[in-house]
SETOR-991733 format. One record per residue: x, y, z of N, C-alpha, C in turn. Coordinates in steps of 0.1 Angstrom, whole numbers, padded with zeros to 4 digits, always signed. Layout:
XYZXYZXYZ ...
This chain:
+1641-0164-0404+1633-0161-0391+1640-0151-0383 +1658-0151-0384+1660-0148-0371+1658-0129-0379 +1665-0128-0389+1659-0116-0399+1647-0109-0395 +1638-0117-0396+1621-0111-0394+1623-0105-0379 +1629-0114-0368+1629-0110-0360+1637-0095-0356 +1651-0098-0361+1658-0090-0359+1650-0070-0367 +1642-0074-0375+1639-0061-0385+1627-0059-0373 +1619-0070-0365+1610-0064-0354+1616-0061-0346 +1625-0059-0342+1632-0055-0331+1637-0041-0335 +1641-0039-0341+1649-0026-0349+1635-0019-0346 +1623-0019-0357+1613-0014-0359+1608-0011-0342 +1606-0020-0335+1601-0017-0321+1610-0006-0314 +1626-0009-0314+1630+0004-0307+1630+0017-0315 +1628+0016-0330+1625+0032-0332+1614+0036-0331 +1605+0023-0330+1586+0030-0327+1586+0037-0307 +1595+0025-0303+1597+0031-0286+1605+0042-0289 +1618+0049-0296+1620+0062-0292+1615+0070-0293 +1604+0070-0309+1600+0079-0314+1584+0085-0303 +1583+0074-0296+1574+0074-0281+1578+0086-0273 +1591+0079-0271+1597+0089-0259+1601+0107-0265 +1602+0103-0277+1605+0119-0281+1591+0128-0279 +1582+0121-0286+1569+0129-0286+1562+0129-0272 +1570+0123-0262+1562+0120-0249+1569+0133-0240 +1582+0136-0243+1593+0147-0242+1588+0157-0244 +1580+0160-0261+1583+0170-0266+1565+0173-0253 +1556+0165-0255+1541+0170-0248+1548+0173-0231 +1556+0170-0225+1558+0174-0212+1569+0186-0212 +1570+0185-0223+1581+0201-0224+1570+0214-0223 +1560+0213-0227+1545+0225-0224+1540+0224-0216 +1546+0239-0213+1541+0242-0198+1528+0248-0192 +1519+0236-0187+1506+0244-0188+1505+0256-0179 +1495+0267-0182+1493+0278-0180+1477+0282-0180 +1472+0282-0171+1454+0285-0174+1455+0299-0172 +1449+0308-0183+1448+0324-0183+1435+0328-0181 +1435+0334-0173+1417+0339-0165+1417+0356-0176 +1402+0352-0181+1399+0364-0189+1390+0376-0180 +1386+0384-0188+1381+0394-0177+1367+0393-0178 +1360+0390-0187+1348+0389-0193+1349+0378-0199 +1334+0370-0208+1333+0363-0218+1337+0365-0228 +1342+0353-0236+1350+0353-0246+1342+0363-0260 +1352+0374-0268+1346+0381-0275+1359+0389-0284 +1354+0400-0288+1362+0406-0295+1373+0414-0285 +1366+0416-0277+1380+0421-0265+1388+0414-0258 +1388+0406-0260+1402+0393-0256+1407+0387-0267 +1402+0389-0278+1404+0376-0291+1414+0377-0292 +1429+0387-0293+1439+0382-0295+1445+0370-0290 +1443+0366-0279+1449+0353-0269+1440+0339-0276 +1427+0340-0280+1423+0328-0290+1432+0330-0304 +1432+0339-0310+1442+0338-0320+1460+0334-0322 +1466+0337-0305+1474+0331-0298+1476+0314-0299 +1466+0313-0295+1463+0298-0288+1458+0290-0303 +1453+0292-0313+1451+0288-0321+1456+0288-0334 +1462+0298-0332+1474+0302-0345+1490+0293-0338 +1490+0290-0331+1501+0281-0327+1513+0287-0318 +1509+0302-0315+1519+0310-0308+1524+0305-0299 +1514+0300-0285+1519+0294-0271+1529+0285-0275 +1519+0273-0282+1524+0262-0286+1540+0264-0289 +1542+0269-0303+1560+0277-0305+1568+0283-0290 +1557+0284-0280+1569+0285-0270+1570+0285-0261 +1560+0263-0267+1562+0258-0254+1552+0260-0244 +1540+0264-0247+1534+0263-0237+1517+0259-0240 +1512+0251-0232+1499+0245-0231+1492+0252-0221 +1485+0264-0231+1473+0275-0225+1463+0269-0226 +1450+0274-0215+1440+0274-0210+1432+0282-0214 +1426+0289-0219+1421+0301-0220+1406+0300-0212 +1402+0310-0199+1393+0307-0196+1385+0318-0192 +1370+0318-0195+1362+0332-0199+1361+0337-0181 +1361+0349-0180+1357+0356-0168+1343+0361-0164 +1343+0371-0153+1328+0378-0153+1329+0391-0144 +1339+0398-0150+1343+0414-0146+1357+0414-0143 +1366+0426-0147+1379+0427-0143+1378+0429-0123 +1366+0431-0119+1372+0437-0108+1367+0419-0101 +1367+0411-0106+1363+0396-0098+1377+0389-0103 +1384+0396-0112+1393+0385-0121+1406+0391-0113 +1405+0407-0110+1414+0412-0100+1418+0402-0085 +1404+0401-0080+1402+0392-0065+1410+0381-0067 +1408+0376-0081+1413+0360-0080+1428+0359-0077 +1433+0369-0086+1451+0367-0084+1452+0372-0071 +1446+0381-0069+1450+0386-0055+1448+0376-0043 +1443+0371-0043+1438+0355-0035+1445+0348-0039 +1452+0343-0051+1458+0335-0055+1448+0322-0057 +1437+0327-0064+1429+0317-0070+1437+0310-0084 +1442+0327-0089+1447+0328-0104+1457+0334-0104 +1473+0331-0116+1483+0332-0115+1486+0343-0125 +1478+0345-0133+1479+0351-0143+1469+0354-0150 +1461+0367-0155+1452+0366-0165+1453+0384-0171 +1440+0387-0172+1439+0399-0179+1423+0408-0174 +1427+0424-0172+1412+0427-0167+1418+0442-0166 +1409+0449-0164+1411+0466-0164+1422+0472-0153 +1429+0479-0158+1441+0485-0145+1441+0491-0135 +1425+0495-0141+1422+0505-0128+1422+0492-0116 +1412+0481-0119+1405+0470-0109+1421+0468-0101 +1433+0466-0112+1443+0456-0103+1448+0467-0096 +1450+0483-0100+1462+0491-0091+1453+0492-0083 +1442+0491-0080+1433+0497-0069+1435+0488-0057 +1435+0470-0063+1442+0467-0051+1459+0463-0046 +1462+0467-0055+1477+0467-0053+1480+0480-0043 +1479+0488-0044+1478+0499-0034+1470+0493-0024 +1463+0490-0018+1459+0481-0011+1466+0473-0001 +1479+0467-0009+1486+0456-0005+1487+0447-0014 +1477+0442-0024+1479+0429-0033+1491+0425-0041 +1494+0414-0032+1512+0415-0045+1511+0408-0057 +1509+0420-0066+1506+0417-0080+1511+0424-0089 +1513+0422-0100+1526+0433-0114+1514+0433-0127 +1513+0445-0132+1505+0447-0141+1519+0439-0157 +1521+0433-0164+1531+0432-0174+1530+0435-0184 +1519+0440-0189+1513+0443-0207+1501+0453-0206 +1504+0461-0212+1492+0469-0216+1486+0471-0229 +1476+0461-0231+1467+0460-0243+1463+0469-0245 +1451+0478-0236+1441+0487-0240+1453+0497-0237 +1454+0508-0244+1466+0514-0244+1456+0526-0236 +1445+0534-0236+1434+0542-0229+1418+0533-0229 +1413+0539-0216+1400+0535-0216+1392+0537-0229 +1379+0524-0228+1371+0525-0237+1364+0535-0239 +1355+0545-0223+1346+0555-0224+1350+0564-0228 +1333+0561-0234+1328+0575-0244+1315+0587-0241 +1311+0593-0249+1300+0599-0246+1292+0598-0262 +1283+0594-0259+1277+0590-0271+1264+0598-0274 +1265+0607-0282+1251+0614-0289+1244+0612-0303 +1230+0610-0305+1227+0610-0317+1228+0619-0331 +1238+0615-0338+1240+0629-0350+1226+0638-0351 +1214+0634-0349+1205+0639-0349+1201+0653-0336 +1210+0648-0328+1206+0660-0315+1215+0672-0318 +1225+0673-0331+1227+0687-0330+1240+0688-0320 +1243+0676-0314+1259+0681-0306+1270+0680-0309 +1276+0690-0313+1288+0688-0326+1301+0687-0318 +1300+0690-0300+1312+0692-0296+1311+0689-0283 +1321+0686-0272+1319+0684-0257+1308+0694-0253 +1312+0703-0255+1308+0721-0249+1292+0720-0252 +1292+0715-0263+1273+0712-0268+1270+0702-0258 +1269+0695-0249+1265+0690-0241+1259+0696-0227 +1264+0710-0227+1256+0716-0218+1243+0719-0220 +1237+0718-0208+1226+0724-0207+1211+0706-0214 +1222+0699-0215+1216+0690-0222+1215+0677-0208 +1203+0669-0212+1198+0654-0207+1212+0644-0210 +1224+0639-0201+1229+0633-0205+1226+0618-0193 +1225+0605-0199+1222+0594-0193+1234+0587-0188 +1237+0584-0172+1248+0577-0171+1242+0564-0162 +1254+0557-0167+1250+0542-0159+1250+0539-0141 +1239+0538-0133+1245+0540-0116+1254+0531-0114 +1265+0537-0104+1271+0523-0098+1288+0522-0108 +1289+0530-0122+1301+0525-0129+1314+0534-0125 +1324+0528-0129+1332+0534-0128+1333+0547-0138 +1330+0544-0150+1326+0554-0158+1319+0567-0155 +1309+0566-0147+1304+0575-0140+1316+0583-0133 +1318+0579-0123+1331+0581-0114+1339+0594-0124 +1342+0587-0131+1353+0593-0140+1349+0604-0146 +1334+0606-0153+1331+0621-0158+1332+0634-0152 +1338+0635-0144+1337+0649-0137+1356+0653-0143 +1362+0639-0144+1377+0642-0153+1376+0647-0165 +1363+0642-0173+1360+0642-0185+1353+0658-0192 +1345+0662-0181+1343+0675-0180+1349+0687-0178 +1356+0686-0169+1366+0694-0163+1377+0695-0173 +1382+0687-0183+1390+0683-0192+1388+0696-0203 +1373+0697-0201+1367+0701-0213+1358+0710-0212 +1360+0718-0199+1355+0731-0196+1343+0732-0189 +1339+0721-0186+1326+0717-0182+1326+0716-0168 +1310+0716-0161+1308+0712-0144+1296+0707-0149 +1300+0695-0142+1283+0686-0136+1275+0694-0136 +1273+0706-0131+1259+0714-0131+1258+0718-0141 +1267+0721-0155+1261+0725-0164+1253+0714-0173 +1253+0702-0168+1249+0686-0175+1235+0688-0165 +1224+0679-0170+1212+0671-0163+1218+0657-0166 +1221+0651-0155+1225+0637-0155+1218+0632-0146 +1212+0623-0155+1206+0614-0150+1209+0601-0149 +1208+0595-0139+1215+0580-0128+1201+0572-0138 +1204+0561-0141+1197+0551-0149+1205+0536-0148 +1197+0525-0148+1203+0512-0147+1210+0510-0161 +1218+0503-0163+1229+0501-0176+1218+0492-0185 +1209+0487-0184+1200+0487-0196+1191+0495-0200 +1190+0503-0191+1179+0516-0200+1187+0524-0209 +1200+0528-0210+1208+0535-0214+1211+0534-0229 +1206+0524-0233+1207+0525-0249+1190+0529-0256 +1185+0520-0253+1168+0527-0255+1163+0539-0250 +1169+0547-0238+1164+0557-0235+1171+0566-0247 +1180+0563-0251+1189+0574-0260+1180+0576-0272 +1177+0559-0279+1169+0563-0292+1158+0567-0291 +1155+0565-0279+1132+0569-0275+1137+0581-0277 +1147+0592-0273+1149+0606-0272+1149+0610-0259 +1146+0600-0248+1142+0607-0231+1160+0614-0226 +1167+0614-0235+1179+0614-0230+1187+0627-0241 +1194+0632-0240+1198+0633-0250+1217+0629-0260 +1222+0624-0242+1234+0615-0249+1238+0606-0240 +1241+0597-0239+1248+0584-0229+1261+0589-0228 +1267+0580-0216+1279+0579-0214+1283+0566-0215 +1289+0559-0221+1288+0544-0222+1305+0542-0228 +1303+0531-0235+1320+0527-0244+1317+0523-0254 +1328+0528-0261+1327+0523-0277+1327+0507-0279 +1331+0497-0269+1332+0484-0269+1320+0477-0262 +1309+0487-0261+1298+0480-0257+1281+0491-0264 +1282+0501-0253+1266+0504-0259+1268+0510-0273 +1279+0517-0279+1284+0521-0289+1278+0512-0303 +1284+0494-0298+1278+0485-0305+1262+0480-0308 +1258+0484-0295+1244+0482-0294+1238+0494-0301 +1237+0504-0301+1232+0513-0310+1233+0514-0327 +1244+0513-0328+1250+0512-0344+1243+0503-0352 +1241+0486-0338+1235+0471-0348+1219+0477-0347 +1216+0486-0338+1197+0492-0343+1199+0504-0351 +1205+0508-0358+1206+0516-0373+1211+0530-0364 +1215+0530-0357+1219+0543-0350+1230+0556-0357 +1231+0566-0360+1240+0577-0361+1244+0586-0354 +1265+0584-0347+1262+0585-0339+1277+0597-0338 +1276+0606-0329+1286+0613-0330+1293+0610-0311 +1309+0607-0312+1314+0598-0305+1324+0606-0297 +1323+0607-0286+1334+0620-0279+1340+0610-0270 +1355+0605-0272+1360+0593-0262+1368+0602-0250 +1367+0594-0242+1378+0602-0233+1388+0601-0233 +1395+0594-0237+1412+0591-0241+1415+0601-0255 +1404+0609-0259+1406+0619-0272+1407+0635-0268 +1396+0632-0256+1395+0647-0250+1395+0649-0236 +1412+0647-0234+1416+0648-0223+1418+0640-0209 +1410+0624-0211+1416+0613-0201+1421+0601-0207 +1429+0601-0210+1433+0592-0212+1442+0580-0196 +1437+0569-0202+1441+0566-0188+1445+0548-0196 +1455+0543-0183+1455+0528-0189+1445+0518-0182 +1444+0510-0192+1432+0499-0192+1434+0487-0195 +1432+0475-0201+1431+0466-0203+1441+0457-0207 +1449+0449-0189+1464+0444-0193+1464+0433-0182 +1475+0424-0192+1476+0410-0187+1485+0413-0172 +1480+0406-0165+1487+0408-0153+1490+0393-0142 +1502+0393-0131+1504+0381-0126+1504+0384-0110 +1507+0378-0105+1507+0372-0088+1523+0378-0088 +1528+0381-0078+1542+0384-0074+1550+0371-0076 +1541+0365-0066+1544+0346-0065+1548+0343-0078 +1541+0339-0088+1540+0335-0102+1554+0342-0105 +1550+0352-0106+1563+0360-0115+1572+0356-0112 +1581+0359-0098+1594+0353-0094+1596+0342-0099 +1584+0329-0097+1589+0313-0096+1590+0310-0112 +1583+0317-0123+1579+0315-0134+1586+0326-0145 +1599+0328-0145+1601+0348-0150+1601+0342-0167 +1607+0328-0173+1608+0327-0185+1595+0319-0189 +1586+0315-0178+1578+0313-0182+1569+0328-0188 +1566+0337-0182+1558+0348-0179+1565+0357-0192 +1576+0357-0196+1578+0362-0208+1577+0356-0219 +1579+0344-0221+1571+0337-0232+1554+0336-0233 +1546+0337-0223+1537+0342-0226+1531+0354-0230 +1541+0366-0224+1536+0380-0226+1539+0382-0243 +1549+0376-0249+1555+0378-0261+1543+0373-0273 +1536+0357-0267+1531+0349-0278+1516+0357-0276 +1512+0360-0265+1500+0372-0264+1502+0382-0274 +1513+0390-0271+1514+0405-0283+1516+0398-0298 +1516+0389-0300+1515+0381-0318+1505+0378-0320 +1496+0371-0308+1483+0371-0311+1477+0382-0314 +1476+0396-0306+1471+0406-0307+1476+0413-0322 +1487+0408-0324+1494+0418-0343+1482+0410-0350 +1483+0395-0349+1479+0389-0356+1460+0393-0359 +1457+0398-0348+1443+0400-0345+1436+0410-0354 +1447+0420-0352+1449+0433-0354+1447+0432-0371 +1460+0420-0378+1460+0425-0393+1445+0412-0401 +1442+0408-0390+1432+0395-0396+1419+0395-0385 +1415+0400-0388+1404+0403-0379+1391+0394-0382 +1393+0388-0396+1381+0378-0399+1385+0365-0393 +1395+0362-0393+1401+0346-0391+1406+0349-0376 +1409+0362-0373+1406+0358-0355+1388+0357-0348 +1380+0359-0357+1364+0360-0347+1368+0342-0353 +1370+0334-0362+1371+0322-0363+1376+0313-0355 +1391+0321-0349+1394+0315-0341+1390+0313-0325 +1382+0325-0329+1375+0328-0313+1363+0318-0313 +1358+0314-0325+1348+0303-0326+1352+0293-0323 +1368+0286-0321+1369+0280-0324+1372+0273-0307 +1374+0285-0302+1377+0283-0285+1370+0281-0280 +1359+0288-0285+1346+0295-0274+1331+0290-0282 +1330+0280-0286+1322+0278-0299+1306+0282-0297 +1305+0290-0285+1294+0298-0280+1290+0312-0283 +1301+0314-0287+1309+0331-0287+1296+0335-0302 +1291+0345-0302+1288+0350-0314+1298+0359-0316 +1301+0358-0333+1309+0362-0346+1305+0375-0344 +1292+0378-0348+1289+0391-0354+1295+0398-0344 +1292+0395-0331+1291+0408-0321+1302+0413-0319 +1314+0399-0318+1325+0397-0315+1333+0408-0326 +1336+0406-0339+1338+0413-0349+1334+0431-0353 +1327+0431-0342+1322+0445-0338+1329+0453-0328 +1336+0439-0319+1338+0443-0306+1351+0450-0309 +1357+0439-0318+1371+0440-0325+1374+0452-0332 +1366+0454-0339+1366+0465-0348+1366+0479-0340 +1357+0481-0329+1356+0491-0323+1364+0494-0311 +1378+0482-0309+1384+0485-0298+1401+0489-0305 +1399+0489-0319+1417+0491-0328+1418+0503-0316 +1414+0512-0322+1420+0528-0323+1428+0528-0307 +1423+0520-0296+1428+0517-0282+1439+0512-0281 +1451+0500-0289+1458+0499-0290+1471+0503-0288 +1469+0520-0295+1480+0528-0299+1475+0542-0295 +1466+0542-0285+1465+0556-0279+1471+0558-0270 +1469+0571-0259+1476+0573-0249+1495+0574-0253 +1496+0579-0263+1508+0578-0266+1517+0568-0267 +1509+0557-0269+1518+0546-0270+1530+0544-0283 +1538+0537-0281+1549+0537-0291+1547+0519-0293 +1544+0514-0288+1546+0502-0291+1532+0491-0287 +1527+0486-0289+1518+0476-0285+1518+0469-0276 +1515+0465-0265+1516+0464-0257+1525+0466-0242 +1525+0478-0245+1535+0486-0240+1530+0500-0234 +1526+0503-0223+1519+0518-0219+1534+0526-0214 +1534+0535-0220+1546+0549-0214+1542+0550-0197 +1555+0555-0195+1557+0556-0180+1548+0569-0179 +1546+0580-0188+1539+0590-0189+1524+0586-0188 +1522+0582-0191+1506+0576-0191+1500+0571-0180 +1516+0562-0175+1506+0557-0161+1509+0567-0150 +1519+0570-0151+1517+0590-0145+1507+0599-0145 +1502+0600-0159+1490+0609-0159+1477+0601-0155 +1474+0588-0160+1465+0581-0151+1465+0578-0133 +1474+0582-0125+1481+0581-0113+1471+0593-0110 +1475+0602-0120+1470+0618-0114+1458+0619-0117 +1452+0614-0123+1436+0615-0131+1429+0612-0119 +1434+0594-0118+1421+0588-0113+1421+0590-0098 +1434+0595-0093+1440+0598-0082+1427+0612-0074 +1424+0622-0087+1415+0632-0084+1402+0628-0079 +1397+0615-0086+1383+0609-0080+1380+0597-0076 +1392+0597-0065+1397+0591-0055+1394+0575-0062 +1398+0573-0076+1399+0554-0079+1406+0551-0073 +1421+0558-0071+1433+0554-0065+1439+0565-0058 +1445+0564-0051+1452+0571-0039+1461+0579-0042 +1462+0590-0035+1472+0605-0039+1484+0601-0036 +1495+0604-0042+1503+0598-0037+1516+0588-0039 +1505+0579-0047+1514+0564-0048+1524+0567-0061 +1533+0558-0060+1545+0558-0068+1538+0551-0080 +1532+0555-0090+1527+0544-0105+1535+0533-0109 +1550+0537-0107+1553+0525-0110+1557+0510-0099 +1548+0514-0086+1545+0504-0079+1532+0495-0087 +1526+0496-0096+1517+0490-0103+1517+0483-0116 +1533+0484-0121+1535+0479-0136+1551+0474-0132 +1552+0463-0142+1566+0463-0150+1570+0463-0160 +1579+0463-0168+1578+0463-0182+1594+0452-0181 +1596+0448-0171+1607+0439-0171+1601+0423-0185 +1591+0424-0186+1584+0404-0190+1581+0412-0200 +1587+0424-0209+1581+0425-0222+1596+0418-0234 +1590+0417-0240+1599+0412-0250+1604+0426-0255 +1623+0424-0260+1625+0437-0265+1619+0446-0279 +1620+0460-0278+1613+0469-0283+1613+0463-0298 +1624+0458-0304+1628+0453-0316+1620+0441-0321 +1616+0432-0311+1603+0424-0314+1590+0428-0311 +1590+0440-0309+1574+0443-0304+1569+0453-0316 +1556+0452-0320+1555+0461-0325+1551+0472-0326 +1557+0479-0334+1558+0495-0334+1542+0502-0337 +1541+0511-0327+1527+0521-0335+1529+0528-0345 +1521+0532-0355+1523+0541-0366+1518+0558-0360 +1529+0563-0363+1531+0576-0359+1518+0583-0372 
């Protein structure tokens, strides 16, 4: 008897440690809710492939991943300190950082903007320069808009040699194929998609190819956050850029994983999104993945500086750090 007892006893305090270890190891992850910029898709999937491939988890941390509804609302939030951390366009955050917002851009995903100028192989425009004298359709109200006169000017062009026509962001792909138009200005990560999935042929002039390149789409924090959180904020910048490798060489099993987050999310589209946002990665001169050259946000400083996104003037690198990146040796390299 006293045996039976004694072997329950034994057994109870290894079933209580083995409590306390695993009750240890769940309070050692550090939760973190990550505010996205949009709905969950092919342009954030690296961070579902993060979060589901086990990355955070390995270091330690219990992410959130939570869908957005525009970089320039996802900007507000940190700047308010709704949100401590998330991801959305650079223009949205340096616009208010200059401003005053105390906030640090730390990773640069989209290495250049997504806009493009999109014409039908059928209209005959084999070059920027063929765009004159031509119907081009732009969206009212975008920033994209904003920015074509960089895009022109880049490329020999003036507004008056274009007919541009102001149109709401859903006529912009139907007017193209009716023919009322003769090329959009839109992004490869959206109407680009929409035309292709209706059988479209399409010849594709980006602006990060001919002459703006600018930086875009990067995880960013609160000043607050940063200081109180610095090893937290680099183990997430690091297990982000593995998601993104990982995104990058598995692009089937990350729209999976994005199912798997977002179980709303359509595959097809998402997989589209993915596919048509690689070449952004490693433009703008990048050397490394998640990583924008000091040069870049210099020449984006001066670009968008010309139509007035952001202010003449400002020091660029009052807008970034690259202190929360992991070293160059764990990051991965672009292919030259």
């Amino acid at each position: 008897m006293r045996k039976s007892i004694s072997k329950l006893f034994v057994a109870g305090a290894i079933a209580s440690t083995l409590a306390v270890f695993v009750s240890g190891n769940a309070a050692a992850q550090t939760p973190i809710t990550f505010q996205l910029n949009w709905v969950a898709g092919g342009a954030n999937a690296g961070f579902a492939a993060a979060l589901v491939e086990g990355y955070y988890k390995a270091a330690g941390l219990d992410v959130k991943v939570v869908e957005g509804n525009g970089s320039g609302n996802t900007a507000q939030m940190v700047a308010a300190n709704q949100s401590q951390i998330a991801y959305a366009d650079a223009v949205a955050i340096s616009q208010l950082i200059a401003k005053g917002a105390p906030m640090k851009v730390l990773s640069t995903v989209y290495q250049s903007n997504p806009n493009a100028v999109l014409a039908l192989k059928k209209t005959g425009i084999k070059s920027v320069k063929d765009l004159a004298g031509k119907k081009v359709g732009v969206p009212s109200g975008s920033s994209q808009t904003t920015m074509l006169p960089l895009f022109l000017t880049a490329n020999g062009l003036k507004e008056s040699d274009l007919s541009l026509i102001n149109m709401p962001p859903t006529s912009m792909v139907p007017s193209l194929l009716q023919g009322q138009v003769d090329a959009i200005l839109g992004s490869i990560d959206a109407y680009q998609i929409q035309l292709e999935a209706q059988g479209a042929t399409l010849d594709v002039y980006r602006f990060a190819d001919h002459g703006v390149p600018t930086v875009s789409t990067s995880i960013f924090a609160s000043n607050s956050y940063i200081k109180d959180n610095p090893e937290v904020v680099k183990k997430f910048i690091a297990a982000s850029l593995k998601g993104w490798s990982f995104a990058l060489d598995n692009p089937d099993k990350t729209v999976k994983d994005l199912k798997a987050t977002f179980p709303n999310m359509n595959e097809k589209l998402a997989a589209s999104e993915l596919a048509a946002i690689t070449p952004l990665f490693c433009s703008g001169g990048a050397k490394y993945i998640g990583k924008a050259e000091d040069a870049l946000w210099t020449k984006s400083q001066d670009l968008l500086s010309q139509v007035k996104l952001l202010p003449a003037g400002q020091d660029p690198k009052s807008y970034y750090t690259n202190d929360y990146l992991p070293p160059v040796s764990q990051m991965r390299a672009c292919k030259s």
